[in-house]
N, C-alpha and C positions, 0 to 999 in steps of 0.2 A: 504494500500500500504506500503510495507516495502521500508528499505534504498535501497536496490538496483532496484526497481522497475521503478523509475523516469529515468528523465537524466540531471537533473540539471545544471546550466552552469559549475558549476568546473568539472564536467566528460567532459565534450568539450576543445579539444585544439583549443589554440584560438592565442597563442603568438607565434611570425616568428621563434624567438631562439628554443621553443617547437616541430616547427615542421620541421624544418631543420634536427634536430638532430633527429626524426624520419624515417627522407628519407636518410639521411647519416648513421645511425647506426643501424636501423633495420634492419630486415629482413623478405623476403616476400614470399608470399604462393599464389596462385592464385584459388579461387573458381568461376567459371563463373556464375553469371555475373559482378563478385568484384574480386580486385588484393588487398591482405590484405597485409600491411606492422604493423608489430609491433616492439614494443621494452619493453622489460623489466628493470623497473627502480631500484634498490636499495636506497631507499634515506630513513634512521634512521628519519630525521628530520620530512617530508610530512606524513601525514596519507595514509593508502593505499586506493588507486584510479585505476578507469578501465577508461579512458577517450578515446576519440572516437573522429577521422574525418572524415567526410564525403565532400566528391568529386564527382563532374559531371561534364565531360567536355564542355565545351561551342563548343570542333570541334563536338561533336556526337548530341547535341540537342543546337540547335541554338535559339530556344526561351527559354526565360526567366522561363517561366511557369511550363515549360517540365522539366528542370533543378531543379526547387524545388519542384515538385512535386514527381521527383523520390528521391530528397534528403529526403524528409518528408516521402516518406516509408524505404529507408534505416534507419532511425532516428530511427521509431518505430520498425525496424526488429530488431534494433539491440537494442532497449531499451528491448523488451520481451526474449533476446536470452543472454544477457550476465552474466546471474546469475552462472552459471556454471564456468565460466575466474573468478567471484568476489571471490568466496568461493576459488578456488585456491590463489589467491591473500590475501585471507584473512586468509588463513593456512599456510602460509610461509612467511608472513608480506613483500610481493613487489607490486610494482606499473607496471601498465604496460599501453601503447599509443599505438591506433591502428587507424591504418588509411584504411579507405573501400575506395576505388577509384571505380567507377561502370565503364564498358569498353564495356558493352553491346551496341550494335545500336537501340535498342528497349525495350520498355519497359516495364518489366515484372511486372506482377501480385503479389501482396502484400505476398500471399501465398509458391509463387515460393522465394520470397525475403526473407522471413521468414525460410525458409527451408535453403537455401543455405546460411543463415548471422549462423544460427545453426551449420549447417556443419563449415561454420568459423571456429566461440568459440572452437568448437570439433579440429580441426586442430593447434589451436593455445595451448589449453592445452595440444596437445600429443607432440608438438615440448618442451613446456614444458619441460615436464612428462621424454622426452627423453633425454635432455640437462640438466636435474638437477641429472636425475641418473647418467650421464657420466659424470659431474662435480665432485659427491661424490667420 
């Protein structure tokens, strides 16, 4: 298993200030069945990091169970899916937070979750890809 294969707890956002400043300054993209919000960090200081939150709301799945049982296949969609976000991250030395919010009413298949957390990463490097060219 290489470094970006896990999900170690420092690629989790876990602090209120971290993710405040996620919902206040990122920006979002919607793949059904996740509403992605990210943000791209510049920080010299921090090593570069791809950190991830994961969200279910307690209005669409009222047991407990249900809740982390679709958090624990988002977890692994998006541990097998983010290598692709790292390597950009790791070519232009940024960090970036992403937040999956799932908004679906039901719930999907690990397959279906795998495919569409892919689609993500692919969405979030072309906003990328397209906002670093218009910045040059």
């Amino acid at each position: 298993m290489t470094a970006t294969e896990g999900l170690p707890k420092y690629e989790r956002i876990c602090k209120e200030n971290d993710i405040q400043t996620l919902f206040d300054k990122g920006r979002g993209v919607s793949v059904y069945p996740f509403r992605v919000i990210y943000f791209f960090r510049h920080v010299e200081s921090r090593p570069v990091t791809v950190r991830v939150l994961v969200s279910v709301s307690k209005k669409r799945f009222h047991h407990a169970f249900k809740r982390n049982y679709v958090k624990r296949l988002m977890r692994e969609a998006w541990r097998r899916s983010k290598g692709s976000l790292y390597e950009i991250c790791q070519r232009d030395n940024i960090s970036v937070d992403v937040a999956l919010v799932y908004t679906a009413m039901v719930i999907h298949s690990y397959e279906e979750m795998l495919a569409k957390t892919k689609k993500a990463v692919c969405e979030i490097v072309n906003k990328y890809e397209t906002h670093s060219k218009t910045a040059r």
